[in-house]
N, C-alpha and C positions, 0 to 999 in steps of 0.2 A: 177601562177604555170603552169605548164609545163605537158602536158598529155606524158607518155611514157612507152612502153612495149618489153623491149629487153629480156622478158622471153618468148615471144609466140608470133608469127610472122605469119601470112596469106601472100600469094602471094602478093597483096595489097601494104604490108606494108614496111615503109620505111628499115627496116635491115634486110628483105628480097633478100638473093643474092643466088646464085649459088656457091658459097663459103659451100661446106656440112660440112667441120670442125664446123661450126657455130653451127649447128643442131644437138639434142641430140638425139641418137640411141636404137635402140634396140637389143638383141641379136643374128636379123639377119641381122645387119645392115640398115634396116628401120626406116625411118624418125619417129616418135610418134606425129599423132596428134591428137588433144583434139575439144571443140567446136569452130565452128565459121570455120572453116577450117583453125587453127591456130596451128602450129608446135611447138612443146617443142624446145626451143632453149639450148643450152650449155654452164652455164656460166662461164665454164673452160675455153670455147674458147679465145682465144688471139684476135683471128679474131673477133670476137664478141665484146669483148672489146672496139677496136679499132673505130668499125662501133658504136657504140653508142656516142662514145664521139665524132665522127667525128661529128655525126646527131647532137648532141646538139648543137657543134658549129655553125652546119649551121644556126639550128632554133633561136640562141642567138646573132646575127649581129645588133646591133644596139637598143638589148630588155636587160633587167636585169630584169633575172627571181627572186622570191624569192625562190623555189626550184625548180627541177626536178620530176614530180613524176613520180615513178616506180611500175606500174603492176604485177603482180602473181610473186614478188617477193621471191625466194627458195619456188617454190609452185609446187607441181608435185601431187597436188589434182586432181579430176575427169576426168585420163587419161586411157585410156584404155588400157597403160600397162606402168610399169619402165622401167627409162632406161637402158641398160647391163652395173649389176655389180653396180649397183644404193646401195649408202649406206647416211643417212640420214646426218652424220656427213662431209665426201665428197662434199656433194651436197653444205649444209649448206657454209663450207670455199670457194667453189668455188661463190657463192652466194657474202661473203665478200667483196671476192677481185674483183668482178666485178662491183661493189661500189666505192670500194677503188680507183680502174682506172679512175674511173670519178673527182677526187681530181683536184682543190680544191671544183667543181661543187657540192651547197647542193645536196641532195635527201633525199627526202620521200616516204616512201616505203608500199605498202600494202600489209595484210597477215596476222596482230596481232593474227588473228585465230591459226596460225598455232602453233607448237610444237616447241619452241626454236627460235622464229622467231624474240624474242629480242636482239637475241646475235649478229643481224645485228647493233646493236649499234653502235659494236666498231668500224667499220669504221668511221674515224673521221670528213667525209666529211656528214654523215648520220645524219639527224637532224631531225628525224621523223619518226611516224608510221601511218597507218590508221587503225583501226578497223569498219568491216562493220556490220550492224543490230542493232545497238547498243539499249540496253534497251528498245525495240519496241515488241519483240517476244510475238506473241499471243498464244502461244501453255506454258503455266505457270508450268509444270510440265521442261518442259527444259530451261524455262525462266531461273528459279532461279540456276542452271545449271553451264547457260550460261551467267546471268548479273555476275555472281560472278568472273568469269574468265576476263570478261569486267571489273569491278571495281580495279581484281590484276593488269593490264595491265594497265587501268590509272595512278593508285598511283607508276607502277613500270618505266612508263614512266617516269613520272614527276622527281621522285626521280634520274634517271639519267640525266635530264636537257633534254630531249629531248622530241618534241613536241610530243601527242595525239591527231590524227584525228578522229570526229565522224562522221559516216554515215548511214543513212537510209535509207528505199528505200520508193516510192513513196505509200502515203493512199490517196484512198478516203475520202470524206465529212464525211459519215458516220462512217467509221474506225479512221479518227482523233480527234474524240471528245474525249476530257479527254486526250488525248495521250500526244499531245504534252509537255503540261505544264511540265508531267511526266516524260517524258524523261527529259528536260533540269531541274526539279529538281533532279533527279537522280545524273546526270551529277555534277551540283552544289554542292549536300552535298556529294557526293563523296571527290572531289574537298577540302570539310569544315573538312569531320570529319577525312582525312588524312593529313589536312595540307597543300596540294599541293597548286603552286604559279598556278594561273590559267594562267597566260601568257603563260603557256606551254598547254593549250588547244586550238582545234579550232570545232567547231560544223558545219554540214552542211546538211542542211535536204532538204525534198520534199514533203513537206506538199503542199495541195491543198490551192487554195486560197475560200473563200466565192464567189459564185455566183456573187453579187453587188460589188466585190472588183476588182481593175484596181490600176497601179501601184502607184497611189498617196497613197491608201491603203497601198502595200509593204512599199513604203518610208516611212509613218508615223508609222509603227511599229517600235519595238525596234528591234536595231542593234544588229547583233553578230559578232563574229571575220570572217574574211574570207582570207583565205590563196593566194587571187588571186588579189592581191593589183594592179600590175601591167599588167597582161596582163592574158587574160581567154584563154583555150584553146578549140578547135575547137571539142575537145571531147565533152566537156558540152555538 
């Protein structure tokens, strides 16, 4: 799978141009940008469009990805301002169709968090979602909150035939005892007591290894799905 962010762009970055149609604005016509020194980009733009699916092609010469994944996907979370005339439903369809331009290229997209972030479905080239933290939250009063919203996004993924990515961020030694198991039972009876075909699941954690552990270790443990069959991207 494919690292890729044509929603927020740093100087750096490959869909990065002097093309300002690209980039989404503010009231006074200024750029919006958020962390990392990375720009809200526009994904009304045509131009934008065009510059992602060009980028894939260059990065797909000879590779066969199994998707694309896309970044802050309709995410216009912790910015320091909307963009002018910002309405959630607009954003969302521009969102669509900046997917839909990537046809027949899959994509996987992250953002399950957000509000209505499934009705990127219907792009018919979209084969995926990720949701990030999953059933890890140490704060139990928002756990139960937030696994619950985690559990309707699995079952509601599934139920359209489209994949569930799980991720979590990196524990230490002492923070992953007990944890683990937890989460991927979580995950499993989820999975059981909806019925879901698990083949539309993928899991992918950051658990520490033991001290005495070295990768013979990794290999002898037990396997899970991993969405990067053919080619890892330089993000990892």
């Amino acid at each position: 799978m494919l690292y890729s962010d044509p929603n927020r762009q740093a100087p750096s970055d490959p869909l990065y141009t002097s093309d300002e149609t690209t980039f989404a604005h503010d009231c006074t016509g200024s750029r919006i940008q958020g962390a990392y020194q990375q720009y809200l980009m526009d994904p009304a733009s045509s131009s934008l469009r065009t510059l992602w699916k060009n980028w894939i092609a260059s990065q797909s010469v000879g590779v066969t990805w199994d998707a694309i994944f896309e970044d802050n996907a309709n995410d216009v979370l912790y910015l320091p301002t909307l963009p002018c005339n910002y309405s959630a439903g607009s954003w969302l369809a521009a969102a669509q169709e900046l997917n839909s331009a990537q046809a027949p290229t899959p994509i996987i997209y992250s953002g399950l968090r957000i509000d209505d972030e499934k009705e990127l479905n219907v792009s018919p080239n979209v084969i995926g979602g990720l949701q990030e933290g999953c059933y890890s939250s140490r704060d139990e009063p928002k756990a139960i909150k937030y696994w619950a919203l985690i559990e309707n996004n699995e079952i509601a993924m599934a139920q359209q035939g489209k994949m569930f990515l799980l991720l979590w961020g990196r524990h230490g030694r002492r923070e992953q005892r007990g944890r683990q198991p937890a989460i991927y039972l979580q995950f499993i009876s989820t999975d059981i007591r909806s019925g879901i075909d698990r083949s539309v699941g993928v899991v992918r954690d950051a658990f520490a290894l033991p001290r005495h552990a070295g990768n013979a270790s990794r290999r002898s443990g037990p396997t899970r799905p991993d969405p990067e069959r053919h080619q890892r991207s330089e993000a990892d």
